[in-house]
C-alpha positions in Angstrom: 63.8 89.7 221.5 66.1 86.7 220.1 69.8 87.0 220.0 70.8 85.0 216.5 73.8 84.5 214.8 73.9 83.8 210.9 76.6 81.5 209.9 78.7 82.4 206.8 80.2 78.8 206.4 79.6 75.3 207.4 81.9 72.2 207.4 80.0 69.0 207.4 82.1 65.9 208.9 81.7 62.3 208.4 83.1 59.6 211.4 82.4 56.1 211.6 78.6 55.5 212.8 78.3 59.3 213.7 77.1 62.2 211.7 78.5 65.7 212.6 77.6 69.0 211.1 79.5 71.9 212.8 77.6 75.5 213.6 77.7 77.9 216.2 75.9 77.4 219.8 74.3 74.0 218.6 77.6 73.1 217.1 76.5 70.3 215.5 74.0 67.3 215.7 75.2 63.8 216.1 73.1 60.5 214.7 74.4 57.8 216.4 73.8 54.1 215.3 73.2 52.7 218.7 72.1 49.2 217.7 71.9 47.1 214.6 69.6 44.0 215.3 70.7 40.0 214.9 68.6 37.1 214.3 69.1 36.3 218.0 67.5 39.6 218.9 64.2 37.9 219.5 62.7 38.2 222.3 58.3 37.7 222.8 58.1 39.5 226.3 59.1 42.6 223.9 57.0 42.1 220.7 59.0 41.2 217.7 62.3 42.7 216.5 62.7 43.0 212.8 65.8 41.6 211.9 68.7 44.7 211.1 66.8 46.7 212.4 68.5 50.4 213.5 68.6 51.5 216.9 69.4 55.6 216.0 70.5 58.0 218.8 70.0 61.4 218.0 71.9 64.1 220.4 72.1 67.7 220.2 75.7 69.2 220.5 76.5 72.5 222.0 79.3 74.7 223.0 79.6 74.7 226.5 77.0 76.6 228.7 74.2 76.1 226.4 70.8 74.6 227.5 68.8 72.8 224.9 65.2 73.5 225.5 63.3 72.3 222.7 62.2 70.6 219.3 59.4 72.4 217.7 57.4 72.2 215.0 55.6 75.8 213.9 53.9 76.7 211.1 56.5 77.0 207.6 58.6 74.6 210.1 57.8 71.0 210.1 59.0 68.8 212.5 58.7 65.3 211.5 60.1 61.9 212.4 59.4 59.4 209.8 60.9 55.4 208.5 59.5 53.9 205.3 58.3 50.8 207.7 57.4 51.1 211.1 58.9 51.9 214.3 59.7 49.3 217.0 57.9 49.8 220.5 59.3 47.4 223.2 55.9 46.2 224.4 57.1 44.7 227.7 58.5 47.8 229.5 59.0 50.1 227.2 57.1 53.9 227.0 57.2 56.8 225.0 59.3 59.0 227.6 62.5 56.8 229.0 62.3 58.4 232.4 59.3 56.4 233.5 60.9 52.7 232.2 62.5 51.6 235.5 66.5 51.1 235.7 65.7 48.0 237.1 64.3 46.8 233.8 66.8 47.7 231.6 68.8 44.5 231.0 65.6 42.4 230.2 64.7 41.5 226.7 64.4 44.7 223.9 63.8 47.2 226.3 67.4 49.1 225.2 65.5 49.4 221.8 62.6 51.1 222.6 61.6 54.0 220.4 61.1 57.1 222.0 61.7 61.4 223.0 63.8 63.2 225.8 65.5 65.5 227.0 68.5 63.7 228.5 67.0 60.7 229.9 67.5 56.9 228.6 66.1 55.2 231.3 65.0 55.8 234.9 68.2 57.5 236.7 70.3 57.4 233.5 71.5 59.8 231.3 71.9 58.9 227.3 75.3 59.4 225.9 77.0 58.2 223.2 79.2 54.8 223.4 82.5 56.3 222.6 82.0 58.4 225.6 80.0 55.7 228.2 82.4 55.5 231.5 81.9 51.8 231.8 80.0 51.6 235.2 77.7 49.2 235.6 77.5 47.7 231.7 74.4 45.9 231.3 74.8 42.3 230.9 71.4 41.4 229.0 69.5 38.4 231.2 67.9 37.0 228.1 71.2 36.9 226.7 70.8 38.6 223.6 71.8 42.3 222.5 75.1 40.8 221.7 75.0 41.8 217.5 78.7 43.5 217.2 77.7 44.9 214.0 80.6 47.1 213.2 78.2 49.7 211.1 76.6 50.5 214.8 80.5 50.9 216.4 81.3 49.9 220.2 79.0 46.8 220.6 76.7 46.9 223.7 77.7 44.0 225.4 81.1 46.2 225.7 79.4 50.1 226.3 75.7 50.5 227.1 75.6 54.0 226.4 74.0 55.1 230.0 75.2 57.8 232.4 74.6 57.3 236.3 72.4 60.8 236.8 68.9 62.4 237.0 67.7 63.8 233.8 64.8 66.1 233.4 61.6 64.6 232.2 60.4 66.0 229.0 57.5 68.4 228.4 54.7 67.9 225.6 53.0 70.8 224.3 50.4 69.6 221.8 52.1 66.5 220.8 51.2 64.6 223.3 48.3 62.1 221.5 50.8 61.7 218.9 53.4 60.7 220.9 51.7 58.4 223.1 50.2 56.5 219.9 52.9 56.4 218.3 55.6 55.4 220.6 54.0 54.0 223.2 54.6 49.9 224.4 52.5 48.8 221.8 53.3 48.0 218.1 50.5 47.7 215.6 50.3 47.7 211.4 47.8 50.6 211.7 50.2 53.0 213.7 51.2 55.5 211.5 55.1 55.8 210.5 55.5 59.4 210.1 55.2 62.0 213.2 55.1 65.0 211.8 53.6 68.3 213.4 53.7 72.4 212.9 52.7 72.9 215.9 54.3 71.4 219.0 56.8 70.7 220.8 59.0 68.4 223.1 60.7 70.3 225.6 62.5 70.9 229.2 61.4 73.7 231.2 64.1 75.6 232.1 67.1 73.7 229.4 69.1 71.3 230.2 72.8 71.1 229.5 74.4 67.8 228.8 75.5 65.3 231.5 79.2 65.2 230.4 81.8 68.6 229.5 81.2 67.7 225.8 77.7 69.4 226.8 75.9 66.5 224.3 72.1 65.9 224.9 70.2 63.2 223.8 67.0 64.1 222.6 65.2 60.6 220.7 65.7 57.7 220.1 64.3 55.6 217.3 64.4 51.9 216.7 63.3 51.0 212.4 64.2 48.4 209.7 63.0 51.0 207.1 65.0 54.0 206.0 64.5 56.9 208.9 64.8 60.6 207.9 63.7 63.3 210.1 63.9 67.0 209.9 64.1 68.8 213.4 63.7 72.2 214.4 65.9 72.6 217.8 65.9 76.0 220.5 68.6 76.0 223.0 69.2 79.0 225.5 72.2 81.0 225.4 75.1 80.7 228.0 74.2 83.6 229.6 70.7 82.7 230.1 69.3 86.0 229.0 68.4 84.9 225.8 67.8 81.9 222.9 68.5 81.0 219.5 66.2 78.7 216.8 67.5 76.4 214.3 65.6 75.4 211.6 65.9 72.7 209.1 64.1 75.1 206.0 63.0 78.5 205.1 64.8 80.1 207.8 63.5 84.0 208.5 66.4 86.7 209.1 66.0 85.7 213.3 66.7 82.0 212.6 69.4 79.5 211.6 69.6 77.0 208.8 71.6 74.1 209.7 72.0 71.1 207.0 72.5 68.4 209.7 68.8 68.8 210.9 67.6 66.9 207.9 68.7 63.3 208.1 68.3 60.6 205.7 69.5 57.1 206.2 69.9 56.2 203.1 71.7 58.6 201.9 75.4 57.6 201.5 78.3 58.4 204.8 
């Protein structure tokens, strides 16, 4: 019924602003730090931006030919999104899925920043990839004239890559998250939201898989703007090459069908 693989060794990597943890068929997850906020990073139309505040990027890595087709939480799997604060919700045009926030809108005020899940998508018509790998079409000058921190700890600045890829992405699919999601990460930000999203059973998926917009086969999957320390742990299926069959990673407990892989528990402030 599942075609798994159990891993006899793992080699974790450290790079820059990226995380890398190397497996077989997801072959790694990367935590990018898209954004680190300035004191000029204030902008009302968006609701307020703490100051340092981390834009993460979080993109699911597989050999080529693999689809990814879901985080899930299940029972003795938790899937959980959490920051010791609060998450940032752009409040102008921002939305808990990025396909629905118009292209159009992109370069106004914190609307880059907005918290929020995929399965590809960054925007309307745009593919998420990560800097070091944007093509430079089309860089998005910001009209409010802010989004220029060059904080090296968050790499290439935007000003110079934006991170976006010319292309349709598949919308994303809620299967008993979707209150959650919408209260959570939706263009509104409030003291009472809660700052953990945690469930054991749901999911955020693509019907069908997607594979990444680029060879490196790289799909972007949330992203999560927070001046508090951000951890998650994420429980990820992705569809074999071949199509005929799927594999689950799991950040605990694995069972003898699944795969434990370190790099699906993140903790910012843990030292890389």
């Amino acid at each position: 019924m599942k075609t798994l693989i159990r891993l006899g060794s793992i080699i974790l990597l450290f790079a820059g602003n990226i995380q890398t943890l190397f497996a077989q068929g997801l072959e790694r997850i990367i935590v990018e730090k898209y954004y680190i906020s300035g004191k000029e990073d204030i902008a009302k139309e968006g609701g307020i931006l703490p100051v340092g505040s981390v834009t993460y990027r979080i993109y699911a890595d597989m050999l080529p030919g693999y689809k990814f087709q879901a985080a899930f939480g299940i029972p003795g799997h938790e899937l959980r999104l959490a920051t010791t604060t609060s998450f940032f919700n752009n409040e102008d045009r921002g939305s808990y899925i990025p396909t629905v926030i118009p292209y159009r809108n992109i370069d106004q005020n914190t609307i880059m920043l907005d918290s929020w899940l995929t399965a590809g998508a960054a925007c309307e018509g745009h593919w998420g990839v990560l800097k070091s790998e944007d093509d430079t079409v089309t860089t998005i000058v910001n009209r409010d004239h802010i989004l220029q921190n060059d904080n090296k700890e968050a790499g290439i600045p935007l000003k110079e890559r934006d991170g976006l890829f010319i292309g349709l992405a598949p919308r994303v699919t809620f299967f008993g998250i979707d209150s959650m999601a919408i209260s959570m990460f939706n263009n509104r930000n409030d003291k009472n939201i809660q700052n953990t999203f945690s469930t054991e059973n749901g999911s955020w998926a693509v019907l069908g898989g997607t594979n990444g917009p680029t060879p490196e086969n790289r799909v972007l999957i949330a992203q999560m703007t927070t001046d508090g320390v951000f951890s998650f742990e994420l429980n990820i299926q992705i569809g074999s090459a071949d199509g005929k069959s799927f594999k689950r990673y799991v950040a605990k407990n694995p069972t003898s069908d699944e795969l434990q892989i370190e790099s699906l528990i993140y903790n910012s402030s843990s030292k890389h």
